[in-house]
LUMTI-284155 format. One record per residue (C-alpha): residue in one letter; x, y, z. Coordinates in steps of 0.02 Angstrom, whole numbers, plus 32768, in hexadecimal, padded with zeros to 4 digits. Layout:
% LUMTI-284155
<pt residu="A" c1="X" c2="Y" c3="Z"/>
...
% end
This chain:
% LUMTI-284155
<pt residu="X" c1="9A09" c2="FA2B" c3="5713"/>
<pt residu="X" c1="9A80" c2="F9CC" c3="569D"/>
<pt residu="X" c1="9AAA" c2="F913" c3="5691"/>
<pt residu="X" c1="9B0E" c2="F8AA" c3="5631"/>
<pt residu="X" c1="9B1A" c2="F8B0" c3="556D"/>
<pt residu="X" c1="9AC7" c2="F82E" c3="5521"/>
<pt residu="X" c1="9B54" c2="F7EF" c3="54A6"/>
<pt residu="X" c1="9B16" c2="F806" c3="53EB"/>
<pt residu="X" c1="9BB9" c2="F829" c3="53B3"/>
<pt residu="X" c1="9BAF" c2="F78F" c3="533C"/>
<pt residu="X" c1="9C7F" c2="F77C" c3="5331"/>
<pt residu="X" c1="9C96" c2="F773" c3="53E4"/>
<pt residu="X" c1="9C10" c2="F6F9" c3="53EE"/>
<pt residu="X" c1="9C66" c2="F681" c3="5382"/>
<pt residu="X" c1="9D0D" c2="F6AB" c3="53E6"/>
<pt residu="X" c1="9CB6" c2="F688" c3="548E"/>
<pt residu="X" c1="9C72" c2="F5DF" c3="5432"/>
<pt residu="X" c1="9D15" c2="F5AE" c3="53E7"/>
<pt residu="X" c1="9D71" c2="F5B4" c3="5494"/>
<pt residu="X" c1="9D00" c2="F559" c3="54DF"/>
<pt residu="X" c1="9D12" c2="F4CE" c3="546C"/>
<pt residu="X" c1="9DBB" c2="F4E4" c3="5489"/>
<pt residu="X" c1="9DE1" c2="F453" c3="54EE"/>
<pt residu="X" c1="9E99" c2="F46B" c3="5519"/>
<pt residu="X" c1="9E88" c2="F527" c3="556A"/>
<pt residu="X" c1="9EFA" c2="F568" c3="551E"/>
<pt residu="X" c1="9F79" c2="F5C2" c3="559D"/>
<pt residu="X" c1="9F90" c2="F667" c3="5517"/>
<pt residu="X" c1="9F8B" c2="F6FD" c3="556F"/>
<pt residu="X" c1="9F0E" c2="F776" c3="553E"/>
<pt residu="X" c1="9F79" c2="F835" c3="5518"/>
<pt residu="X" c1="9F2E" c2="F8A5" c3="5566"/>
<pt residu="X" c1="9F5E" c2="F94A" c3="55E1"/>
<pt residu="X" c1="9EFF" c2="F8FD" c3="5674"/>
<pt residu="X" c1="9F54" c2="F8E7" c3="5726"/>
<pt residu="X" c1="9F30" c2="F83E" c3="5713"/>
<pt residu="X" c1="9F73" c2="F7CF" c3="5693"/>
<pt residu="X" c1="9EDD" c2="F73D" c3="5657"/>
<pt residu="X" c1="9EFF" c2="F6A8" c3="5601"/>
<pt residu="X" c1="9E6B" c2="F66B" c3="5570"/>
<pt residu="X" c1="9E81" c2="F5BB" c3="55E6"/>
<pt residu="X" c1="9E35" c2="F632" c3="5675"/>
<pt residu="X" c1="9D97" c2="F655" c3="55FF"/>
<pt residu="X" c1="9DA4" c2="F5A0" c3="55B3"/>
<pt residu="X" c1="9D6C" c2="F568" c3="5670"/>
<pt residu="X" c1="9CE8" c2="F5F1" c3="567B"/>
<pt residu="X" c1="9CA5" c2="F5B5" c3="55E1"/>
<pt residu="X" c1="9C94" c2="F50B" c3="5610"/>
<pt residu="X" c1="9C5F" c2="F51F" c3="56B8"/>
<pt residu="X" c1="9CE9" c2="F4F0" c3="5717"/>
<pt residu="X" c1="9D3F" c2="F581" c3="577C"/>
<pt residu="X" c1="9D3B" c2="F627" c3="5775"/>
<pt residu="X" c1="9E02" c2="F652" c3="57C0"/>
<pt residu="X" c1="9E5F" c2="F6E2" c3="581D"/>
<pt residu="X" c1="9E9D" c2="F711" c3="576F"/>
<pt residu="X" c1="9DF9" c2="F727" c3="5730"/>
<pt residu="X" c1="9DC0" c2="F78A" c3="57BF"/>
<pt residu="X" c1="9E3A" c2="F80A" c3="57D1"/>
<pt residu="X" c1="9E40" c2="F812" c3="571F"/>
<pt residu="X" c1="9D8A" c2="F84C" c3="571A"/>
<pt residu="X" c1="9D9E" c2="F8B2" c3="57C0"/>
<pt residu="X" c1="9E17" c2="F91B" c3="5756"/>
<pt residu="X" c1="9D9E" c2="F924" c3="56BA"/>
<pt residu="X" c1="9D2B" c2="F963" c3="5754"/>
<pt residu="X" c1="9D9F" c2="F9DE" c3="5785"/>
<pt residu="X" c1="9DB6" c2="FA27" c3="56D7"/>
<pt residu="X" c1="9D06" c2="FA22" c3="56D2"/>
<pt residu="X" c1="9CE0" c2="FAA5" c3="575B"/>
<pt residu="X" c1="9D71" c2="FB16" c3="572A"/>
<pt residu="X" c1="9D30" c2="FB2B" c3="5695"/>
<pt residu="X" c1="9C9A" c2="FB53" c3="56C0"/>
<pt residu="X" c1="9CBD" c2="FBBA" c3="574A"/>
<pt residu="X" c1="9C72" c2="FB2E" c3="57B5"/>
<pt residu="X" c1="9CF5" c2="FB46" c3="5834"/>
<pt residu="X" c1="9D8B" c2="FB02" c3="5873"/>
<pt residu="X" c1="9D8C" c2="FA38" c3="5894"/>
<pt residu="X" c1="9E0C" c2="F9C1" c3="58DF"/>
<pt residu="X" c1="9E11" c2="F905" c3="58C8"/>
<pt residu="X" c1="9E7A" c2="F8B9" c3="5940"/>
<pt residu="X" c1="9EDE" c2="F82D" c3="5915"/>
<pt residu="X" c1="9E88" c2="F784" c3="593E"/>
<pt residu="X" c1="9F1F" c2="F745" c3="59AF"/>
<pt residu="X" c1="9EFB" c2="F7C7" c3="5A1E"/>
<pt residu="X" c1="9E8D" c2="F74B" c3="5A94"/>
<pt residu="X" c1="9F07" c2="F6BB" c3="5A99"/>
<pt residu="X" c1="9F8C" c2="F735" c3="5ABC"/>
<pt residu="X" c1="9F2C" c2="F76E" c3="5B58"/>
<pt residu="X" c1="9EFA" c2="F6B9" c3="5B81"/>
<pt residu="X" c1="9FB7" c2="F67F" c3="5B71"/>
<pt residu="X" c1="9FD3" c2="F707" c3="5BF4"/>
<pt residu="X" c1="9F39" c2="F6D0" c3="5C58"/>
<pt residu="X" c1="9F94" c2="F627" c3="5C71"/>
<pt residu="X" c1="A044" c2="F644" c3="5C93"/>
<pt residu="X" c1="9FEB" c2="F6BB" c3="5D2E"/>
<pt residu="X" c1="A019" c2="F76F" c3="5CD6"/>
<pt residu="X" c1="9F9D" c2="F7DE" c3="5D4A"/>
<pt residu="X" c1="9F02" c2="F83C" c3="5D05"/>
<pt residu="X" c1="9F35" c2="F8D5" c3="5C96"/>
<pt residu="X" c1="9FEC" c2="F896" c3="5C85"/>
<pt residu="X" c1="9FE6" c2="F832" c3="5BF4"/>
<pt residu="X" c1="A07D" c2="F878" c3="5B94"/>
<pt residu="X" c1="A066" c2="F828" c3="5AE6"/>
<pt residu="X" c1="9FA5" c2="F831" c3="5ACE"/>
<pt residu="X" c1="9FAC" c2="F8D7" c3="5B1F"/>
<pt residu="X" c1="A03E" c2="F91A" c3="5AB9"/>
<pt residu="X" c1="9FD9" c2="F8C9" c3="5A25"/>
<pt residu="X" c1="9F42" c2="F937" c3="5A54"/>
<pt residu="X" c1="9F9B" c2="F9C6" c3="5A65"/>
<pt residu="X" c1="9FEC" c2="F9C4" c3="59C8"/>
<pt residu="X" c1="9F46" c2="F9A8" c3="5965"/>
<pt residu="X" c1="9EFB" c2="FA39" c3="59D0"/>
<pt residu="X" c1="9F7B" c2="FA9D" c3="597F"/>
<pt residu="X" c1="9FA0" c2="FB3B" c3="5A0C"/>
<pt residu="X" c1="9F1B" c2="FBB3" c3="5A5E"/>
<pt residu="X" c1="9EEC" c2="FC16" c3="59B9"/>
<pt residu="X" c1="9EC0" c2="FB8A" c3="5983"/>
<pt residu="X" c1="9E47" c2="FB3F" c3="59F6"/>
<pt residu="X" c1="9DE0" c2="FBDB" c3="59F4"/>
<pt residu="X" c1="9DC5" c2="FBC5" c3="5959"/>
<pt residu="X" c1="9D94" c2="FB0F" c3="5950"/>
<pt residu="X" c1="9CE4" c2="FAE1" c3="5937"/>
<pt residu="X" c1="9CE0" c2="FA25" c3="596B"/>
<pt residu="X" c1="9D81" c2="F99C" c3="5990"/>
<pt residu="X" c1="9D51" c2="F8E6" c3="595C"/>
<pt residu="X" c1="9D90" c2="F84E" c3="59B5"/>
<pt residu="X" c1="9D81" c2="F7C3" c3="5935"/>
<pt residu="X" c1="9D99" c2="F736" c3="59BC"/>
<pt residu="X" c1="9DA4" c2="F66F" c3="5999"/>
<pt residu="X" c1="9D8B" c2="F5E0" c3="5A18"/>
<pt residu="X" c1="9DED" c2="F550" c3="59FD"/>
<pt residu="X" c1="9DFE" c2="F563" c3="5956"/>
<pt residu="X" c1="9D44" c2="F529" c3="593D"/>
<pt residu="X" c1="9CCA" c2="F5C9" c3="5961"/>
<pt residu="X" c1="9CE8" c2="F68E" c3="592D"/>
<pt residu="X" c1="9C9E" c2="F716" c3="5995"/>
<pt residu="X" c1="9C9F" c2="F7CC" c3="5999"/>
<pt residu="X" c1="9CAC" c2="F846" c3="5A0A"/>
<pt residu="X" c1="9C91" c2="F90C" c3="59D3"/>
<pt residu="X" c1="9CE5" c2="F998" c3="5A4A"/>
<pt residu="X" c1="9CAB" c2="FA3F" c3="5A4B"/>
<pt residu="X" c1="9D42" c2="FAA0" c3="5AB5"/>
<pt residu="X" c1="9CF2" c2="FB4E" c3="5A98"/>
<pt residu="X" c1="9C3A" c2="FB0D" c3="5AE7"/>
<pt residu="X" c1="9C87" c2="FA8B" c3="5B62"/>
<pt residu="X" c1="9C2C" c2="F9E9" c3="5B29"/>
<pt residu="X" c1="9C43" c2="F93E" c3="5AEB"/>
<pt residu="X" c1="9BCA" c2="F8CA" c3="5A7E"/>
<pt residu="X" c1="9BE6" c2="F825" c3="5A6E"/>
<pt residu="X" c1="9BB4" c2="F7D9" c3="59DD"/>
<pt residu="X" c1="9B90" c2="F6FF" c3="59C5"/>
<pt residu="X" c1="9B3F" c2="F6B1" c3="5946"/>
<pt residu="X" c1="9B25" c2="F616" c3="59AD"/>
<pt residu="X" c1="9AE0" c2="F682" c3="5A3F"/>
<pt residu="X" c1="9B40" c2="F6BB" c3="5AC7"/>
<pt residu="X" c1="9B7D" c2="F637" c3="5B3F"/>
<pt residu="X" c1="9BA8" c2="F691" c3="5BED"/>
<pt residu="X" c1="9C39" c2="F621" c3="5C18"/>
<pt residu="X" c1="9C8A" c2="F65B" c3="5B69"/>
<pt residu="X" c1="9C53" c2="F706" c3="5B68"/>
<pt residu="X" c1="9C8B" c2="F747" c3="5C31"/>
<pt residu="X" c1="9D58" c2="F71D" c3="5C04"/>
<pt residu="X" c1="9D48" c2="F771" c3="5B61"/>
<pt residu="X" c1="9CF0" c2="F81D" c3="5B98"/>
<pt residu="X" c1="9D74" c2="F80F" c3="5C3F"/>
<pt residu="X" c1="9E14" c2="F80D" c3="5BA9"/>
<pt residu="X" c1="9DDD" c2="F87F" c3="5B35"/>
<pt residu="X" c1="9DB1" c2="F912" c3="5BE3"/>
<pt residu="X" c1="9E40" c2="F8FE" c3="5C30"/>
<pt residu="X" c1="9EB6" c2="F8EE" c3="5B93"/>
<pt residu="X" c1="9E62" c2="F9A2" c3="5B59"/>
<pt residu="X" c1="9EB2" c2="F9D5" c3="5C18"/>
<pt residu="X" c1="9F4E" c2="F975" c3="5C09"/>
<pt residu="X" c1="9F6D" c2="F9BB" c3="5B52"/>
<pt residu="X" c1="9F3C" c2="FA71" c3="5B6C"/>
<pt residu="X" c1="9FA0" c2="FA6F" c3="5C23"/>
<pt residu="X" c1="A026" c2="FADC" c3="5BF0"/>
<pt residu="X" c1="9FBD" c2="FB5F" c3="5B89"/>
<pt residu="X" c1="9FA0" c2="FBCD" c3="5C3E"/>
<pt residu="X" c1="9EF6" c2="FC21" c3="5C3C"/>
<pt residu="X" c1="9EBB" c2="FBCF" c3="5B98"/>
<pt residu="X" c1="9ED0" c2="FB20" c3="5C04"/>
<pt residu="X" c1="9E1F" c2="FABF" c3="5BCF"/>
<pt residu="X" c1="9DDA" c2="FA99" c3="5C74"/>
<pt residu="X" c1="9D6A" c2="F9F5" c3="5C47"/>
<pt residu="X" c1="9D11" c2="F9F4" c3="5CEC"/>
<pt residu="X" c1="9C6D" c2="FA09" c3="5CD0"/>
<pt residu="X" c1="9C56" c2="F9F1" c3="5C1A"/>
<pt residu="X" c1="9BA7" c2="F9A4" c3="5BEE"/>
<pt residu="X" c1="9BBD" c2="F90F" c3="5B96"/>
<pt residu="X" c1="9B19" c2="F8AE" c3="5B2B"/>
<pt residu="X" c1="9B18" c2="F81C" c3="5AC2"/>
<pt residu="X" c1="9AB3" c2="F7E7" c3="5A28"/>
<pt residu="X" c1="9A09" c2="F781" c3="5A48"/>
<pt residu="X" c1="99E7" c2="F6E9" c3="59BC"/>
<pt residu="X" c1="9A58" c2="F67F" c3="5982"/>
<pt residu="X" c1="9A71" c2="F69C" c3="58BD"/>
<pt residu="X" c1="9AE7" c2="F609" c3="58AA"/>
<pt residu="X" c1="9A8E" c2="F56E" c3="5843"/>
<pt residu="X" c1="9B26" c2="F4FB" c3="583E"/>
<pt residu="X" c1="9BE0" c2="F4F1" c3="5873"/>
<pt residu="X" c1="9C40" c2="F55A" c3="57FF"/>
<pt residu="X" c1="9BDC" c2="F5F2" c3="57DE"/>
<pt residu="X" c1="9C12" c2="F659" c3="5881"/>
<pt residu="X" c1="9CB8" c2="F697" c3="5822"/>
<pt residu="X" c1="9C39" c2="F6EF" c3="57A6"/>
<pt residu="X" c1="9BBF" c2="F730" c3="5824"/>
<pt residu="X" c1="9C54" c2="F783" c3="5866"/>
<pt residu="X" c1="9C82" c2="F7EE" c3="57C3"/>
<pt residu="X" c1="9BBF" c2="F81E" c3="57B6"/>
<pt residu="X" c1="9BB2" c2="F85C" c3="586F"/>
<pt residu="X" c1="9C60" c2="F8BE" c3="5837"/>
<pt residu="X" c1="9C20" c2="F8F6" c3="57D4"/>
<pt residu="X" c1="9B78" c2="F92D" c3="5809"/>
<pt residu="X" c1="9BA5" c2="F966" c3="58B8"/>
<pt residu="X" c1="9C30" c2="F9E3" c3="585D"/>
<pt residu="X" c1="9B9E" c2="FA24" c3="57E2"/>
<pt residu="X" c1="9B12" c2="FA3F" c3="585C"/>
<pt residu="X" c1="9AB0" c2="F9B8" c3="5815"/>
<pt residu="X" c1="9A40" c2="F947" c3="5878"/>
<pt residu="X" c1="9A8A" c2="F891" c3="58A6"/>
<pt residu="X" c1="9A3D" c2="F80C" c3="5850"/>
<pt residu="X" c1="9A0F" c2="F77F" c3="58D8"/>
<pt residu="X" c1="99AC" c2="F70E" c3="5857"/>
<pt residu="X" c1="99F8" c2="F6C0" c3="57C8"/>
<pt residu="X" c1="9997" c2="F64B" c3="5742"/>
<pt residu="X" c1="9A17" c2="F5DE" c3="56D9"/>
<pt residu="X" c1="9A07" c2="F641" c3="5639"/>
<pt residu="X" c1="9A2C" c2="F6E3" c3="56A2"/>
<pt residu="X" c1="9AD4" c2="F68C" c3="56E5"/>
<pt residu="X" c1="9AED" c2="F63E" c3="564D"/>
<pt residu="X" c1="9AF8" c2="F6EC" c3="55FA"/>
<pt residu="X" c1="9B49" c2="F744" c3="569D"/>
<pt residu="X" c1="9BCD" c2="F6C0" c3="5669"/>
<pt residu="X" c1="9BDA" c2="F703" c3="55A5"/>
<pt residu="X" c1="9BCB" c2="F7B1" c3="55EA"/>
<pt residu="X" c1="9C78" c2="F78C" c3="565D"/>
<pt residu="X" c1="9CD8" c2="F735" c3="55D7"/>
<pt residu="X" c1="9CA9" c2="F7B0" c3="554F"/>
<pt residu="X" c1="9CEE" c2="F82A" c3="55CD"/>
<pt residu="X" c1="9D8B" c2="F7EE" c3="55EC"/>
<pt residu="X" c1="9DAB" c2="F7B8" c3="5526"/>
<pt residu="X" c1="9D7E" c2="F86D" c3="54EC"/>
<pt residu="X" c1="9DD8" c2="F8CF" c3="5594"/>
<pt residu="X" c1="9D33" c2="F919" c3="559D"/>
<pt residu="X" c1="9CB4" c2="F91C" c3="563B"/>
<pt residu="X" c1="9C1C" c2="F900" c3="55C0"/>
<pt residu="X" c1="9B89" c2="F958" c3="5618"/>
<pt residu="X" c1="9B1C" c2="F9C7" c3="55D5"/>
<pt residu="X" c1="9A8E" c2="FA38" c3="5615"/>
<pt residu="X" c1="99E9" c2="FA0A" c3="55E8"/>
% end
């Protein structure tokens, strides 16, 4: 089992502190060799409970990534969060099922060819609703299934569009790969129970810690006390200052 590190480095305390206090958030870029280039106003948010962004996300997805291929974990893919409003802006303008170009095309590139995908462990779908809820979906091409994970608790109505984009954009991506073509049909699908969420901005981080829990075999956590989210929240910005995924194994 392994969690997150409980931050005693005493310097990166007082760095986590004095960005908080930081009331400006500061729009310097945190160097780094990550996919994802993070801003300290992206962790100046966190901090202060206000949002936790795309930037932030993908930013940790790749520290997530790293992660696993270090540790032999596997291979893992974090799709870029536009993905969904791609395949919703094709949705509307009446693009049929399987043909959206761009989110497919998207998909496919993050897949990365057939070599690839046998080797992938587990594809996350970082996914936000109107800019006001994150959830997560986690693929698993090489087993055929789908979980999908919401801290506020799955709402059907939500949940039934974003399982439909994320099947048939594995077909539409993968159609011109011949016999390594993922056939979706029949894929189980399940979705968390509880709802872990305790107020309106927290979702952003539950998504990092399913991340990274679902890519390290770890159980989910489905019940959160404030002083657990409060330090999930250190644990993620600590992260992302250091370009380290701080977990360790107990």
């Amino acid at each position: 089992m392994a969690d997150p590190k409980r931050i005693k480095d005493k310097a990166l305390h007082d760095q986590l502190r004095d960005l908080k206090k930081d009331m400006t958030g500061s729009t310097e870029p945190l160097l780094s060799a990550r996919t994802h280039q993070i801003y300290t106003s992206d962790i100046w948010r966190m901090l202060n409970n206000r949002w936790t962004g795309d930037s932030a996300i993908l930013a940790y997805g790749d520290l997530v990534t790293k992660f696993c291929k270090e540790k032999g974990q596997g291979r893992i893919v974090v799709v870029e969060t536009q993905f969904y409003s791609l395949w919703k802006q094709g949705k509307d303008s009446g693009e049929p099922d399987g043909n959206m170009p761009k989110a497919c095309k998207h998909l496919g590139d993050s897949l990365g060819g057939t070599d690839n995908l046998r080797q992938t462990k587990c594809v996350f779908f970082p996914i936000n609703f109107s800019n006001a809820h994150w959830v997560l979906v986690a693929a698993f091409p090489n087993e055929g299934r789908l979980h999908y994970l919401d801290s506020m608790g799955a709402k059907k109505d939500e949940m039934a569009p974003v399982i439909h984009a994320v099947l048939h954009g594995f077909m539409g991506a993968t159609m011109g790969w011949g016999e390594d073509r993922l056939d979706t049909h029949g894929w189980q699908v399940r979705e968390t129970d509880g709802k872990a969420q305790r107020t309106g901005w927290e979702c952003g981080l539950l998504v990092c810690d399913a991340m990274a829990r679902v890519a390290l075999d770890l159980q989910l956590a489905t019940a959160w006390s404030r002083g657990e989210l409060e330090a999930l929240k250190l644990h993620v910005a600590a992260s992302l200052l250091k370009d380290e995924l701080l977990y360790e194994s107990e």
